[in-house]
GUTORVEX-500996 format. One record per residue: residue number from 0; residue in one letter; chain; x, y, z of N, C-alpha, C in turn. Coordinates in steps of 0.2 Angstrom, whole numbers. Example, Ala and Ser with C-alpha at 12.3 -4.5 7.8 and 13.67 -1.06 7.14 Angstrom:
<marpas>
+-----+------+------+-------+-------+-------+-------+-------+-------+-------+-------+-------+
| pos | code | unit |   n.X |   n.Y |   n.Z |  ca.X |  ca.Y |  ca.Z |   c.X |   c.Y |   c.Z |
+-----+------+------+-------+-------+-------+-------+-------+-------+-------+-------+-------+
|   0 |    A |    A |    66 |   -28 |    39 |    62 |   -22 |    39 |    66 |   -16 |    39 |
|   1 |    S |    A |    64 |   -11 |    35 |    68 |    -5 |    36 |    64 |     0 |    39 |
+-----+------+------+-------+-------+-------+-------+-------+-------+-------+-------+-------+
</marpas>
This chain:
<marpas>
+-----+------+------+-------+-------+-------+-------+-------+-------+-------+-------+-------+
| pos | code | unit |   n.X |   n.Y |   n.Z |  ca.X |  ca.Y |  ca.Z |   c.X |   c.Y |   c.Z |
+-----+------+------+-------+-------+-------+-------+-------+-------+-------+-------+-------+
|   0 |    X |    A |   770 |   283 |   219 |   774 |   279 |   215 |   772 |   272 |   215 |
|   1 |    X |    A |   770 |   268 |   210 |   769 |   262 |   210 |   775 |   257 |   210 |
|   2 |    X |    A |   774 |   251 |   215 |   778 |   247 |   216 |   780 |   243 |   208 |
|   3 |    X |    A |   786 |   243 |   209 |   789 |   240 |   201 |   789 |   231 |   205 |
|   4 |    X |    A |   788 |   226 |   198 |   787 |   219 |   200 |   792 |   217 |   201 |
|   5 |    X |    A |   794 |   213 |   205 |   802 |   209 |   205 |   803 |   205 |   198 |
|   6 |    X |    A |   810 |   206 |   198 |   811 |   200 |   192 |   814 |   195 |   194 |
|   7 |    X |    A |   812 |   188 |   192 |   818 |   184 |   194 |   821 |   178 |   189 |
|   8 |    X |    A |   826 |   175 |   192 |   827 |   170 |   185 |   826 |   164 |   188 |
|   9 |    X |    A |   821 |   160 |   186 |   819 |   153 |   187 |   822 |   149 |   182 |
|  10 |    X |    A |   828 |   143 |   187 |   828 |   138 |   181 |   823 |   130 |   183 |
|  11 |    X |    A |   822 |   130 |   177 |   815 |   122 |   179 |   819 |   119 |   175 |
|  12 |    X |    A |   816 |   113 |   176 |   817 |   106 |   173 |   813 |   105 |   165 |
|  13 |    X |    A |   815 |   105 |   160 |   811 |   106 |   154 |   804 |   102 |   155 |
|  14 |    X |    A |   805 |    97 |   156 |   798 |    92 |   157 |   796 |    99 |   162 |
|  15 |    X |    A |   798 |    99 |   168 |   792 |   105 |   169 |   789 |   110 |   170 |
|  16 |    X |    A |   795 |   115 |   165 |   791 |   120 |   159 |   785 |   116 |   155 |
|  17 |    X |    A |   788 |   112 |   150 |   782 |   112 |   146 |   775 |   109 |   150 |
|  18 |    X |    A |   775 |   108 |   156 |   769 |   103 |   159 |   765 |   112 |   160 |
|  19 |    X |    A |   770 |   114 |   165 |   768 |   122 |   167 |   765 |   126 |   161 |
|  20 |    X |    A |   769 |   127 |   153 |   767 |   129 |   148 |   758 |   125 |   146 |
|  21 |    X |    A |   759 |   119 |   146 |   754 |   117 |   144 |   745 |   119 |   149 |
|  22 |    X |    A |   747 |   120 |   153 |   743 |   122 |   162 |   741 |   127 |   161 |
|  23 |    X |    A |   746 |   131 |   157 |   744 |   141 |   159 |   740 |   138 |   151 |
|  24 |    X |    A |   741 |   136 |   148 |   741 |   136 |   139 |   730 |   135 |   143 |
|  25 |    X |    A |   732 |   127 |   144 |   723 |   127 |   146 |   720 |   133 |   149 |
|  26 |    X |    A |   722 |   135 |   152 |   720 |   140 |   158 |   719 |   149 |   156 |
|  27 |    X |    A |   721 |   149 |   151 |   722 |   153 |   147 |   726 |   160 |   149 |
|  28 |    X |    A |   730 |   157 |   152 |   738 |   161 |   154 |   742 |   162 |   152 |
|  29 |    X |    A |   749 |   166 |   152 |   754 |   165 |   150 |   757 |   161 |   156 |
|  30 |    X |    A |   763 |   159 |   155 |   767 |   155 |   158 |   766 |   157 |   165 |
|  31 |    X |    A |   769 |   165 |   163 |   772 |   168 |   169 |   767 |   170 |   175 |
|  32 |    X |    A |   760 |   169 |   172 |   756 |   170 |   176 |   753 |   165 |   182 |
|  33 |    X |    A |   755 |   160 |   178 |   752 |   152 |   179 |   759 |   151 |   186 |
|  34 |    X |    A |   764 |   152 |   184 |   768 |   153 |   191 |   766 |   156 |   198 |
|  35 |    X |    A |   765 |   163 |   195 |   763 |   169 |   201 |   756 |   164 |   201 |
|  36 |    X |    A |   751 |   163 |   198 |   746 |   162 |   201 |   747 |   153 |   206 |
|  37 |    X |    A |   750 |   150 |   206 |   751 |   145 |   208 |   757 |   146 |   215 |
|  38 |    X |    A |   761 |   149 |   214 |   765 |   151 |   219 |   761 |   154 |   225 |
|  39 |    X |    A |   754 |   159 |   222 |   750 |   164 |   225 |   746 |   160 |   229 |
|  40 |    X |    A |   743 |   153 |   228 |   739 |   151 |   228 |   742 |   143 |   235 |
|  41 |    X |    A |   749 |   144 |   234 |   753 |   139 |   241 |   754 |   144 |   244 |
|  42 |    X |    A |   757 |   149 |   245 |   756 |   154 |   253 |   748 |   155 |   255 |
|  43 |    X |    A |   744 |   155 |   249 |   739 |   156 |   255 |   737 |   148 |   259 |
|  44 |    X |    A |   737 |   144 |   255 |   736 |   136 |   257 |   739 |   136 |   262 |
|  45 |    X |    A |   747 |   138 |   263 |   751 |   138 |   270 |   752 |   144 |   274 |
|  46 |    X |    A |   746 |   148 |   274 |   745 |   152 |   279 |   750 |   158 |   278 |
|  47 |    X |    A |   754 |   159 |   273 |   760 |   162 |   272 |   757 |   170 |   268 |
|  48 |    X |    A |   752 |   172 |   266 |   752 |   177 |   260 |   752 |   181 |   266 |
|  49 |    X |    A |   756 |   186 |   263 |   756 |   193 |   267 |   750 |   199 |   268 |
|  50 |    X |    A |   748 |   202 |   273 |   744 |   208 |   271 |   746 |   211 |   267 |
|  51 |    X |    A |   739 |   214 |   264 |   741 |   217 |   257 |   744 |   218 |   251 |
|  52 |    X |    A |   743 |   211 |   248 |   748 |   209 |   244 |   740 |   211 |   237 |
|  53 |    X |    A |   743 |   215 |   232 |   736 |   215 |   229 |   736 |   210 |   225 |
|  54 |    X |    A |   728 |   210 |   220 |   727 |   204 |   218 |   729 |   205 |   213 |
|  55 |    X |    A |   732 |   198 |   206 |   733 |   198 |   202 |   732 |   203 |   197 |
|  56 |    X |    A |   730 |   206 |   193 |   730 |   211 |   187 |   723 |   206 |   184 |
|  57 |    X |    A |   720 |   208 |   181 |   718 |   206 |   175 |   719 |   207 |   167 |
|  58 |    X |    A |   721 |   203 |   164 |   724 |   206 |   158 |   721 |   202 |   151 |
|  59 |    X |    A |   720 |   206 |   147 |   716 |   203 |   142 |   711 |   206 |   140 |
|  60 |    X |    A |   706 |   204 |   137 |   697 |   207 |   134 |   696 |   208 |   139 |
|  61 |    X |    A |   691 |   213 |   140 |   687 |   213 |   147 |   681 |   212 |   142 |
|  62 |    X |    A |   676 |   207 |   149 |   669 |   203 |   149 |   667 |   206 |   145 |
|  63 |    X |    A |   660 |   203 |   141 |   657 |   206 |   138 |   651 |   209 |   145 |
|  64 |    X |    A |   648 |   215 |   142 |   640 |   217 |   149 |   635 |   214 |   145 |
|  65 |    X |    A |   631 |   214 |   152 |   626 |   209 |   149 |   621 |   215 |   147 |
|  66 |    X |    A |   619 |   214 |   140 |   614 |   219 |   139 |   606 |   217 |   138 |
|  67 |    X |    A |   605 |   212 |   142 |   600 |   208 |   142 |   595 |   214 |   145 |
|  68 |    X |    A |   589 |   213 |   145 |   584 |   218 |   151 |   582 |   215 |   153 |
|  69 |    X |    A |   582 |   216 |   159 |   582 |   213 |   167 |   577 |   209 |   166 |
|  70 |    X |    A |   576 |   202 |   170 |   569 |   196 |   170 |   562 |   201 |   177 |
|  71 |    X |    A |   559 |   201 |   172 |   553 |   204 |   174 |   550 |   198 |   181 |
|  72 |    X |    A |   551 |   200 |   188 |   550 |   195 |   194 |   543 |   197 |   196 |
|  73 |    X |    A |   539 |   201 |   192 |   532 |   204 |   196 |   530 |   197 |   193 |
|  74 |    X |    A |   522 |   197 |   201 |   518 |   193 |   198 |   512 |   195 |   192 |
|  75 |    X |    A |   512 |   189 |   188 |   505 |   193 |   183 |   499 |   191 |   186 |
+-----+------+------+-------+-------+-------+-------+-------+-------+-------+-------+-------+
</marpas>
């Protein structure tokens, strides 16, 4: 069974939603990601991330492949 996400309810200071908003907006995140990802990213700075915590999702287009053929390294 897969673990279901917490929910919680954040109240911020307007000015610092929209800085936040603007942050995920560059970053090309939703808000809510730009949290988790910044929340994610101070436990590990203070030693705090727990074993096995997995990593964010990816969500969105997946990459293009490169369908270049491969750079010929022989010598001529």
């Amino acid at each position: 069974m897969a673990s279901e996400r917490k929910k919680i309810l954040l109240r911020l200071d307007p000015a610092v939603y929209d800085a936040l908003a603007k942050w995920a907006s560059d970053e090309l995140r939703s808000t809510n990601a730009q949290i988790e990802f910044l929340l994610r990213r101070a436990l590990i700075d203070a030693g705090r991330m727990p074993q096995g915590v997995k990593a964010i999702p990816r969500r969105g287009r997946p990459r293009k492949q490169d369908t270049s053929p491969p750079a010929d390294d022989s010598p001529s």
